[in-house]
Backbone bond lengths (Angstrom), bond angles and torsions (degrees), N, CA, C in turn:
res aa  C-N    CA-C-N  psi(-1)  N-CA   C-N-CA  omega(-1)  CA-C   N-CA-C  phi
1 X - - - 1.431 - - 1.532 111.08 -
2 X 1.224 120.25 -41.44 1.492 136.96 -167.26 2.107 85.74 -63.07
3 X 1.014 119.87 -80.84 1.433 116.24 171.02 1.496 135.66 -24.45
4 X 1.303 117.17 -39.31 1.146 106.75 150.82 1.660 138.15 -101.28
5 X 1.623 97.06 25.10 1.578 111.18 162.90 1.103 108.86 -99.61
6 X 1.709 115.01 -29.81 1.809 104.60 179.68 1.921 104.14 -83.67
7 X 1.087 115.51 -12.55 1.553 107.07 166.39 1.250 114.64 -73.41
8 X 1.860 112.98 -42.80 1.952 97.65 168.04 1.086 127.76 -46.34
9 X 1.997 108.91 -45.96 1.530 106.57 -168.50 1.884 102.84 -70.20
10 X 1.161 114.62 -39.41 1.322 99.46 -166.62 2.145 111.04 -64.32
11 X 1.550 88.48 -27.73 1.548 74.37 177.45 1.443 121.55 -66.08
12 X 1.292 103.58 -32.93 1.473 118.75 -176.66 1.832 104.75 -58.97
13 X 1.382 124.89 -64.47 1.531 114.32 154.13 1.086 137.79 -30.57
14 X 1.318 145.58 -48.32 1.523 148.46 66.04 1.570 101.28 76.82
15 X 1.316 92.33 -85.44 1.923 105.82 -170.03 1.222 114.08 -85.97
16 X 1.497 108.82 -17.48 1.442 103.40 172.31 1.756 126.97 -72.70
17 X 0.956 76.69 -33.05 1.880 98.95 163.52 1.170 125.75 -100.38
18 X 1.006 145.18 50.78 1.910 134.00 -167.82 1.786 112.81 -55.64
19 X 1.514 102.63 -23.71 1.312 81.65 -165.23 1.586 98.02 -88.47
20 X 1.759 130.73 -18.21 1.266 126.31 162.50 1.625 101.32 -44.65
21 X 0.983 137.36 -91.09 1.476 167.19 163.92 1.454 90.54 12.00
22 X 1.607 110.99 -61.24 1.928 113.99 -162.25 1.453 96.83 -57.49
23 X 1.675 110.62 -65.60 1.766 129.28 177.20 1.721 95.51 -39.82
24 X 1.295 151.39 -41.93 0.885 121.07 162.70 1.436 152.51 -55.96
25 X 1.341 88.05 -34.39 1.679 110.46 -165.03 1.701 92.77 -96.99
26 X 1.448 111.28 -17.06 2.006 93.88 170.27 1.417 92.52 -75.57
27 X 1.570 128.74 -69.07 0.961 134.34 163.60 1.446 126.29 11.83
28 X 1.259 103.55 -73.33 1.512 110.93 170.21 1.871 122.79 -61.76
29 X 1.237 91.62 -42.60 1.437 105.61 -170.02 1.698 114.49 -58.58
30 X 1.541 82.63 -44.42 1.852 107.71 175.46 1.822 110.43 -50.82
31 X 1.409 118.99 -43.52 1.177 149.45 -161.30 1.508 97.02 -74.19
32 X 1.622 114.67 -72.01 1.743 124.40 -164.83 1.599 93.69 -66.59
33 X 1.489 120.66 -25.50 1.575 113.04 -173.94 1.726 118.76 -74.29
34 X 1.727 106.83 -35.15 0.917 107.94 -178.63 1.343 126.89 -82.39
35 X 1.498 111.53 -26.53 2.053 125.94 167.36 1.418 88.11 -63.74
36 X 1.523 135.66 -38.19 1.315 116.26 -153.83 1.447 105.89 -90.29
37 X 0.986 142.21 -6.27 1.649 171.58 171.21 1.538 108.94 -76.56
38 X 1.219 111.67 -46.34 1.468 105.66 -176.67 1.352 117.04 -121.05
39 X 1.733 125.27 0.95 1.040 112.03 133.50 1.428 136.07 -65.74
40 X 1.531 117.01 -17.64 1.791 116.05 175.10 1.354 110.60 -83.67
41 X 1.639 107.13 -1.73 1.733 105.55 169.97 1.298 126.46 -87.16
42 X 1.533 103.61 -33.69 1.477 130.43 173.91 1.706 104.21 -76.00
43 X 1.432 111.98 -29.15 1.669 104.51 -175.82 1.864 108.14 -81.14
44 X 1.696 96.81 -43.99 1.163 91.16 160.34 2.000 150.82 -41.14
45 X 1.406 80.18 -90.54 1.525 95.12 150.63 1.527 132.65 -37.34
46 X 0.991 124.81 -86.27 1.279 142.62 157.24 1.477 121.66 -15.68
47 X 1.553 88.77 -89.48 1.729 101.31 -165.49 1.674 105.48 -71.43
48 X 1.246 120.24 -34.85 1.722 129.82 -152.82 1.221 92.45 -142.92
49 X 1.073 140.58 52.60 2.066 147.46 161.32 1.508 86.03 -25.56
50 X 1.396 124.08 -90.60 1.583 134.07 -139.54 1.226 93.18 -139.39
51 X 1.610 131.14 111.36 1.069 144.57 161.58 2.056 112.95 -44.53
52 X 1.530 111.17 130.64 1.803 88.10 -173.90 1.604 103.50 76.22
53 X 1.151 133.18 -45.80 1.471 106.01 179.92 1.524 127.18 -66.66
54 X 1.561 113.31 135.88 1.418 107.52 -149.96 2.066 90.88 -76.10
55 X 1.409 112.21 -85.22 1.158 132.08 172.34 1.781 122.74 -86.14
56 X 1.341 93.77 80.73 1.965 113.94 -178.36 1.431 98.52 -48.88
57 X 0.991 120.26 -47.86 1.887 125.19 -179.32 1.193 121.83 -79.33
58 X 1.192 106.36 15.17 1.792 103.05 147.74 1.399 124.74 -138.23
59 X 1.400 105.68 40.19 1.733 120.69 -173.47 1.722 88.21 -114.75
60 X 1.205 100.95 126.99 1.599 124.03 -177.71 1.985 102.66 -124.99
61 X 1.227 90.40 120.56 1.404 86.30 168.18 1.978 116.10 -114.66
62 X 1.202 98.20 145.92 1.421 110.91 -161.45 1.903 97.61 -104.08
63 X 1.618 107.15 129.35 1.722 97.95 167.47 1.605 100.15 -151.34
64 X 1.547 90.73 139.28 1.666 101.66 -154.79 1.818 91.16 -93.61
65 X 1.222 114.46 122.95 1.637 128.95 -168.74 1.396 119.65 -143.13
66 X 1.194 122.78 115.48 1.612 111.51 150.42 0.996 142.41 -65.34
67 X 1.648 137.40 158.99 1.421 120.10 -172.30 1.300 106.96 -72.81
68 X 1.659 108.75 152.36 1.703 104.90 179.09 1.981 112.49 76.30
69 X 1.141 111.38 -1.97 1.517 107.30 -177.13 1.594 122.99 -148.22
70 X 0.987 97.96 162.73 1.940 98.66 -146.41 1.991 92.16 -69.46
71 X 1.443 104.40 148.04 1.273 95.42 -167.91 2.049 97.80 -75.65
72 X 1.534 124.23 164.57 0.949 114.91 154.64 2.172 113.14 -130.64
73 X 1.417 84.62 -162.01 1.884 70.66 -167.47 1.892 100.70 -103.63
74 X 1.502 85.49 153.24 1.455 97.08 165.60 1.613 131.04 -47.08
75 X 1.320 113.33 128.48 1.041 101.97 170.01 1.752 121.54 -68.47
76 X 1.677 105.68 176.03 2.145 100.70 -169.58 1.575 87.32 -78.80
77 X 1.180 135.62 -41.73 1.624 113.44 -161.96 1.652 99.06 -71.87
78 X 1.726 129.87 -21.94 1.719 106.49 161.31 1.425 122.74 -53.20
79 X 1.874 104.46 -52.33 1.538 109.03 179.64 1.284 115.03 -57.07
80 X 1.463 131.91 -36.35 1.365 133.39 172.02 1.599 89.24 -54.79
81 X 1.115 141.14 -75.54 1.443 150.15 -120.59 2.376 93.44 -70.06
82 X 1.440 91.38 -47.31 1.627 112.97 -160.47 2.180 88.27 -83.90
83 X 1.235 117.22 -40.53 1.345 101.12 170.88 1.845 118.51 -57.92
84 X 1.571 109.07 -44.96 1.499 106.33 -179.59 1.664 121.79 -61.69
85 X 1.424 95.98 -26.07 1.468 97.77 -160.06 1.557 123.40 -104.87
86 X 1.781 114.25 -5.34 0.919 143.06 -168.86 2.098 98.90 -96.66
87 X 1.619 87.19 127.49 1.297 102.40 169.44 1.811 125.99 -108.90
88 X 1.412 111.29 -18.74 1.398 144.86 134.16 1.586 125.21 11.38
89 X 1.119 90.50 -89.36 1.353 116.16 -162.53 1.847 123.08 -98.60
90 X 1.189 131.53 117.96 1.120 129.87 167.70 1.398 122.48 -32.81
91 X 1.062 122.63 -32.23 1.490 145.43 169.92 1.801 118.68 -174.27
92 X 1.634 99.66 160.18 1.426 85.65 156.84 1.948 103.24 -148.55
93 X 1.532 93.88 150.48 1.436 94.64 -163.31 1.722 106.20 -107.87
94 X 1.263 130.66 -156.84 1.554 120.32 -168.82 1.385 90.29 -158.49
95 X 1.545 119.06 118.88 1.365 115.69 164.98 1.768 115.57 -128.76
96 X 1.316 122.23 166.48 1.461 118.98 158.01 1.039 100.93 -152.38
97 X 1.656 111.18 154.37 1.940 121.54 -167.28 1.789 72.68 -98.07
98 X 1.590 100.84 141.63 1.690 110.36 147.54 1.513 104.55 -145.79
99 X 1.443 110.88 -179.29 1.565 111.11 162.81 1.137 104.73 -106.66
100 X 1.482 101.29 171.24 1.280 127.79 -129.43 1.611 107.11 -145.23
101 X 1.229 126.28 111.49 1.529 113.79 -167.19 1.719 96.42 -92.43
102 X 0.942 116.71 151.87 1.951 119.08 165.85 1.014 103.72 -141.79
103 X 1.807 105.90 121.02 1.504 130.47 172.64 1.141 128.41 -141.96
104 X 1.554 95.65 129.35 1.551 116.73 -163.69 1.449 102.46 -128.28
105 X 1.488 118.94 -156.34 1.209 146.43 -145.47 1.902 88.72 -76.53
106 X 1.218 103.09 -31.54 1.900 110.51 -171.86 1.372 101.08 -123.78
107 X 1.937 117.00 -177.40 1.388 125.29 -171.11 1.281 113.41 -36.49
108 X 1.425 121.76 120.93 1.444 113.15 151.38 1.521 135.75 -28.99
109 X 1.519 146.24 156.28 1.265 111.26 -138.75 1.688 80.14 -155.03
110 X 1.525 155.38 160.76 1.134 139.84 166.69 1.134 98.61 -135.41
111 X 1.307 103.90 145.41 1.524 105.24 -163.64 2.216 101.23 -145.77
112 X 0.889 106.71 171.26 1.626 110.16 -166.05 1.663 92.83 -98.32
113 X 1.311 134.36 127.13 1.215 169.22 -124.34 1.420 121.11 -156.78
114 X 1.241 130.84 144.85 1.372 121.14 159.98 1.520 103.86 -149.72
115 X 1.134 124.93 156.58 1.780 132.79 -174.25 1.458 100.83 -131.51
116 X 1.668 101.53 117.39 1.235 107.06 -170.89 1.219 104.79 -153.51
117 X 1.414 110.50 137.86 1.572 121.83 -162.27 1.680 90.73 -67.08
118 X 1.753 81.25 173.63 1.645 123.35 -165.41 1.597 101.59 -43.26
119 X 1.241 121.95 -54.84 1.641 118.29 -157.53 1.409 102.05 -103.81
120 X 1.818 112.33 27.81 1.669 82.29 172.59 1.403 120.54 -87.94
121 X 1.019 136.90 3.54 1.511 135.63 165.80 1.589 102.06 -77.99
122 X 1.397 130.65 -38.11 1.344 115.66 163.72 0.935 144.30 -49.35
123 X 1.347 119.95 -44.25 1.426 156.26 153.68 1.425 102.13 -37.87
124 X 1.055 126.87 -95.98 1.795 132.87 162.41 1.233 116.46 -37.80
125 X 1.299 136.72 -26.71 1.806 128.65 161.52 1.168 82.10 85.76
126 X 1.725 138.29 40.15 1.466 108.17 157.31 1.644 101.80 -106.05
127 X 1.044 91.26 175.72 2.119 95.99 -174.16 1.135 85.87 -141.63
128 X 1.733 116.14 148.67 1.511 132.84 178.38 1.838 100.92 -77.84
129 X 1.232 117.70 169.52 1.544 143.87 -150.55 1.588 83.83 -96.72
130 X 1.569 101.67 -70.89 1.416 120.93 -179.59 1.315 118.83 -104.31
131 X 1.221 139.65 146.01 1.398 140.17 165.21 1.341 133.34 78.33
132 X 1.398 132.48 -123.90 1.530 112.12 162.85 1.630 93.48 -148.35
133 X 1.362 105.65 172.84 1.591 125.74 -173.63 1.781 101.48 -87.74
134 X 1.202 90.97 -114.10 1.889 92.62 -171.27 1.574 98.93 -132.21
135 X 1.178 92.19 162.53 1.504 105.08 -171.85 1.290 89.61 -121.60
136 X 1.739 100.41 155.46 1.419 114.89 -170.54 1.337 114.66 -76.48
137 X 1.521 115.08 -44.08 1.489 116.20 167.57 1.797 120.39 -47.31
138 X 1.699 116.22 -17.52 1.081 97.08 -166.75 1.821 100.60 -92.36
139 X 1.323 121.19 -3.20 1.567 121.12 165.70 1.143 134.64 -89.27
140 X 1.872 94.91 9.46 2.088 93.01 171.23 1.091 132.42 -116.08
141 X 1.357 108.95 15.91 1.787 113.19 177.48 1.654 94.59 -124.39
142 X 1.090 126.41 123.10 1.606 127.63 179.67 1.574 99.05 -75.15
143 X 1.459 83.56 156.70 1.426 92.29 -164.67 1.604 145.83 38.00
144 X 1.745 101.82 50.65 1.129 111.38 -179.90 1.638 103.80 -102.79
145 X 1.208 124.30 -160.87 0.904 126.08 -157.00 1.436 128.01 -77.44
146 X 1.401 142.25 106.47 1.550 133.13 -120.46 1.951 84.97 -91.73
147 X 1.681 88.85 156.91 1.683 93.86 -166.92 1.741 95.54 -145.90
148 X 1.319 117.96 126.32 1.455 120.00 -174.06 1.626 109.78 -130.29
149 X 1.472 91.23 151.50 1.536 102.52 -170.15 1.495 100.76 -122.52
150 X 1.570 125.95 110.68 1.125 137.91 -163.67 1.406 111.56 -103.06
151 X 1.624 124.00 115.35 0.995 113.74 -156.15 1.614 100.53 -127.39
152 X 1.701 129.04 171.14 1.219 115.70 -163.45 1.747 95.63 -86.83
């Protein structure tokens, strides 16, 4: 009973003030948005880096740059060149983010993309949910037949 008498009085305070009341309720809102913001950065990052990745602390990424200029990516005859000659590394794989047009039966649709040789799910120890990743034969003849792994 006591609980829903201290909810009357507080509503009743509440209305007597609206503009206390508004400053509260941004107040609050401002507050649950920002813990809730930087706990999915800290859960991300942190706790769960890469879902499936076995060992996060020993993935090194490599980007070929000049000083003063935006880095861009290796070409495949470097990654070929740094896979043969490298004693290093468990593997090394080759990726780039691009977009991506998708067209079907309705509007074409663009979507964020990346093209990445044959063993990068090997390399990273992730394995698909459904289906299979890439096969090695399909990364040694250029320009063979393009093969995508669609992920959620």
């Amino acid at each position: 009973m006591s609980l829903l008498q201290d909810l009357k009085c507080g509503v009743r305070v509440l209305t007597k003030s609206p503009g206390f009341a508004a400053l509260a309720i941004v107040t609050l809102a401002l507050g649950i948005g920002a813990n809730t913001t930087i706990f999915s950065w800290i859960n991300s990052t942190l706790l769960n880096p890469v879902p499936g990745l076995n060992k996060p602390s020993e993935v090194v990424s490599l980007t070929l740059s000049k000083p003063g200029d935006n880095p861009f990516p290796f070409t495949y005859p470097d990654v070929e060149a740094m896979r043969e000659g490298q004693q290093s590394f468990m593997g090394i794989t080759a990726c780039n983010f691009v977009r991506i047009s998708l067209t079907d039966k309705g509007k074409p649709e663009r979507l964020a993309g990346m093209v990445a040789s044959a063993n990068y799910f090997d390399v990273l120890g992730v394995r698909p949910f459904l289906g299979r990743g890439f096969l090695p034969a399909e990364d040694e003849k250029p320009g063979g037949a393009p093969v995508a792994v669609i992920g959620d």
